[in-house]
N, C-alpha and C positions, 0 to 999 in steps of 0.2 A: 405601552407601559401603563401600569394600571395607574390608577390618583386612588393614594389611601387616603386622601384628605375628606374622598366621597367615597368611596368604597373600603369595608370592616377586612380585614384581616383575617381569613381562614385557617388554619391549620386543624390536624386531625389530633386525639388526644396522646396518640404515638409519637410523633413527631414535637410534639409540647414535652414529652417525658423524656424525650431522647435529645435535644438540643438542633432537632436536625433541621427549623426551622428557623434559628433563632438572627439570621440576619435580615428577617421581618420585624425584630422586634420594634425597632423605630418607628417605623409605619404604621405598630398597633398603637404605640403609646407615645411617641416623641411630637416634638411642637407643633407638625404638621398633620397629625394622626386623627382621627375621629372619636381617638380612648376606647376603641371599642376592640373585640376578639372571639371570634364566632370559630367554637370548636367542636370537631364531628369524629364520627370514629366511637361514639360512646359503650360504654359496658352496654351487652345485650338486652337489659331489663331497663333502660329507660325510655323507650319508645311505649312498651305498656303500663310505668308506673304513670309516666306522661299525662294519658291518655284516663287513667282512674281517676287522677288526681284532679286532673283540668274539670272532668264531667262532675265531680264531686260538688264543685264550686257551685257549680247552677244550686244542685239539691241542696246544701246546706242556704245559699240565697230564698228559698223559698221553704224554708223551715218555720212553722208560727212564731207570729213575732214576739209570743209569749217564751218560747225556747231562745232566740236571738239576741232577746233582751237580756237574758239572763249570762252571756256569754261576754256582755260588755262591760268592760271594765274601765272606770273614768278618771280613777289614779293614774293611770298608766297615760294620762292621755288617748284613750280607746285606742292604745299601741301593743295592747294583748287581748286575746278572742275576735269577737265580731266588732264591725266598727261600717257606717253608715252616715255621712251627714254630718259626720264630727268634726273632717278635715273642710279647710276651705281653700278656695278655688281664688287665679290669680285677681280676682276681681272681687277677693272679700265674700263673695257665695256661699253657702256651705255646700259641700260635693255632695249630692245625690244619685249623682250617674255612676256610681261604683260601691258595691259592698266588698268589703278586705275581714279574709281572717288572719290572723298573727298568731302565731307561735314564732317560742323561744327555743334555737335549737344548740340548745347546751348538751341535750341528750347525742348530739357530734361527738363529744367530748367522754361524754360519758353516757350511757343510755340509760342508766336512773334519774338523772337532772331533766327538771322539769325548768329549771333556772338554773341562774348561779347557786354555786353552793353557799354558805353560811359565811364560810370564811373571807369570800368575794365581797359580801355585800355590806363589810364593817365600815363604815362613813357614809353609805350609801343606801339607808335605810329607805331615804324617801326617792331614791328614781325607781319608783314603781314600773316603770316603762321597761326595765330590764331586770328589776328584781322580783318581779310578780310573777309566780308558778304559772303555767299553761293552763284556757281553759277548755277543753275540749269541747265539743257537741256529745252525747249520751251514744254508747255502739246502737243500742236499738235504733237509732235515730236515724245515720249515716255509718252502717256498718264497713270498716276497715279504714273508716276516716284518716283515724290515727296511725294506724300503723302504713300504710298507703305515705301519706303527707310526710313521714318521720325517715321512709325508705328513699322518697323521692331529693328531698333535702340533704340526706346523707351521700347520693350520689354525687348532688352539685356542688357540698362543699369539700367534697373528695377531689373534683376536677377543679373546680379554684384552686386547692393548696399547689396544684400543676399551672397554672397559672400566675399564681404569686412568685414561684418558683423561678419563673420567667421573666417576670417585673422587674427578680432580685434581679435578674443575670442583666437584665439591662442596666438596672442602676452602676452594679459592678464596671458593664464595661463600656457605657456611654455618659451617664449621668454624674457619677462621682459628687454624691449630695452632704457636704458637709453632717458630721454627727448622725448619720443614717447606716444604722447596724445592718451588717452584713445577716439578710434571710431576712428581713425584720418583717415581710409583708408574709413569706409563707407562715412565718411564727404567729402571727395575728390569725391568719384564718385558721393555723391547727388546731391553735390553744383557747381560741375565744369560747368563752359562755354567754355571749351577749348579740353573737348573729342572730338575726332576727329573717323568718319566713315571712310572708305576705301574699298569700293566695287569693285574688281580686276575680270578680265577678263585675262584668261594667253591662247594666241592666239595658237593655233593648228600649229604641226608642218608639214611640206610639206610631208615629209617621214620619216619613221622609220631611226635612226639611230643606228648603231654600239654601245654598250653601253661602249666600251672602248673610242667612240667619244664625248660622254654626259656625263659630271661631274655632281655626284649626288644631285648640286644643282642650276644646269645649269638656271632653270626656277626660282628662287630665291635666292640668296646667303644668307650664313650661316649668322645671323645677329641677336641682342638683339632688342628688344623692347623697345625705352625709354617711354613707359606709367607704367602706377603702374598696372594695371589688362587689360589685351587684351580678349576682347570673339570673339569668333570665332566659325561660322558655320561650319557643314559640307560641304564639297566639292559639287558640281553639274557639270558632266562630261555630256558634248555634241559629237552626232556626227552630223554636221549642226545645224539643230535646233529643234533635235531629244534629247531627253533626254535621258540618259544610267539608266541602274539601277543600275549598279554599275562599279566601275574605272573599264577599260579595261586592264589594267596594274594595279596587286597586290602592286606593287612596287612604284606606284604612291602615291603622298599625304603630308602629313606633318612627318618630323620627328625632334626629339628633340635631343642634348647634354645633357646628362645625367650629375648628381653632378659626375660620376666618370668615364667623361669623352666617354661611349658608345653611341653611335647611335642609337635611339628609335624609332621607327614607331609608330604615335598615330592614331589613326582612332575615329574619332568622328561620329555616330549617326548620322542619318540624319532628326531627332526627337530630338537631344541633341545640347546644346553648351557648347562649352569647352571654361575652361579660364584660361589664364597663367601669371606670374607676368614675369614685366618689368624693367627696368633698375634703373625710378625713383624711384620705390619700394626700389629696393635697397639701394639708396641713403640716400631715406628719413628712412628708418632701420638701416642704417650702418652697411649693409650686411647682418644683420639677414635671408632677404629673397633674395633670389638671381633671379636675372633678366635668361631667360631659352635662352641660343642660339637655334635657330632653324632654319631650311629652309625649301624646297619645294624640290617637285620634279613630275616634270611632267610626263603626261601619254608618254611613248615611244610608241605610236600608232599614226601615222599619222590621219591627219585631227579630230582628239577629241580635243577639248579645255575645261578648267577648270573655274570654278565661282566661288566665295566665298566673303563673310562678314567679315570684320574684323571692333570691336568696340576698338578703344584704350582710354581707361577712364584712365585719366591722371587730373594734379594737374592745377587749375586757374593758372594764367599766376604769379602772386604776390605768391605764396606758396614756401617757401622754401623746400630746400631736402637737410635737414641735412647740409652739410659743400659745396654743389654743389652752392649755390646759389639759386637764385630765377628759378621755373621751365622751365620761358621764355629764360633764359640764358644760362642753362644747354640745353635745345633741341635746340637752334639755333647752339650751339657748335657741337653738332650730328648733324643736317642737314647740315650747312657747311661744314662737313666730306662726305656725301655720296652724294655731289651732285656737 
């Protein structure tokens, strides 16, 4: 019998649409679960939007730092464009081992928003972190950047609302969470303007070190999600601008805090996306679903560096979460924390 407590919950994205799955759904997400859900089966175009997207990452990471600079934006808490060194690390650090771009993909919703619209952002002037237009890289620069990053996005938060979908059905018929509207999670990812992308670049290191030197989440600190559903790619490991076929380091990758507490290495598919619930989740549950700690951990092989996608599908800026407040207040109180 499997233990979902250490092993993520598969299903294909047929079986998520069609319910035919659905007496897994405890095991993805209930007290014993890992909160995680690795789904396969995907539309035929994202194994090569994937694959653009991920490589992009390197190219725009080694863009002059005169271009890079101009991409950062410090209102927002460097939570739109390029961002380097701004976040810090469980130890007070400032992160160096990862460049992150961000985009706002409001353009889900509508594909002229570049942000929320006008009439979203009335009390809301100053969370620049969701109300700040997108800033792109120049096409000359990283040609189909944009449109590449916007196609890839729209896929993932296509197969979340199949997911949230699934979340509801568990709350319906397991959970029963006081004052929790029926759909409430797929509404959140259909309707949001405020999901935020985050395509990371974790810079290769000069030399192998000592692994008594490298704390097992040296290239990520251990940290929650405040979105309600994150998807996330598999990894894509370089040596230069060589593609690997697979980590060079077993030991490399994502790993989760389990409900009890263990260490879990997940490994996602590089044909699947995985998706984990977040911290607003929790809020807006009042703990039903628990937000999953996790970190990173880099390839200990010099000169490889790592790519990935992260979608964090999260609540309009005006949605409450339960006793937290409205969503814009409870995430500026987390980003004022970690930066």
């Amino acid at each position: 019998m499997t233990d979902y407590s250490t092993t993520p919950v598969v299903v294909s994205l047929e079986e998520l649409q069609s319910g035919a799955k659905d007496s897994l759904l405890p095991s993805a997400f209930g007290p014993d679960s890992l909160g995680v859900i690795i789904v396969t089966g995907l539309p035929k175009d994202f194994v090569s939007l994937r694959q653009k997207v991920l490589l992009s990452a390197s190219d725009l990471a080694a863009l002059p730092a005169d271009k890079l600079a101009a991409m950062e934006h410090e209102p927002s808490f460097w939570c739109q464009g390029w961002s380097r060194g701004r976040e810090k690390l469980a130890n007070g650090v400032p992160d160096f081992n990862k460049g992150s771009f961000y985009a706002n993909c409001a353009f889900h919703k509508d594909p002229q928003l570049e942000a929320p619209p006008k009439e979203e952002t009335v009390g809301y002037e100053d969370m620049h972190m969701y109300t700040a237009p997108n800033i792109w890289p120049q096409e000359e620069d990283l040609p189909q950047f944009q449109t590449n990053l916007k196609a890839l996005c729209n896929l993932i938060i296509d197969v979340a609302e199949h997911v949230a979908r699934a979340c509801d059905r568990y709350v319906a018929g397991h959970a029963k969470i006081d004052g929790y509207t029926a759909g409430y999670l797929e509404d959140v990812v259909r309707t949001s303007t405020t999901t935020k992308a985050r395509l990371l670049h974790y810079f290769p290191m000069q030399q192998q070190q000592e692994q008594a030197d490298t704390p097992d989440d040296a290239w990520c600190g251990t940290h929650k999600d405040h979105s309600c559903l994150t998807g996330l790619t598999s990894a894509m490991f370089l040596d230069g601008k060589t593609v690997l076929p697979k980590s060079p380091d077993p030991e490399a990758g994502l790993y989760i805090h389990n409900r009890h507490g263990k260490v879990v290495q997940v490994k996602i598919p590089a044909d699947a996306l995985a998706f984990q619930t977040g911290s607003a989740l929790e809020a807006a549950t009042h703990g039903e679903f628990k937000a999953v700690p996790h970190f990173v951990k880099g390839a200990n092989v010099a000169g490889v560096s790592r790519n990935t996608l992260a979608v964090f599908c999260q609540p309009s800026m005006h949605r409450q979460l339960g006793s937290e407040g409205s969503f814009a207040e409870y995430s500026t109180r987390i980003l004022e924390g970690n930066h």
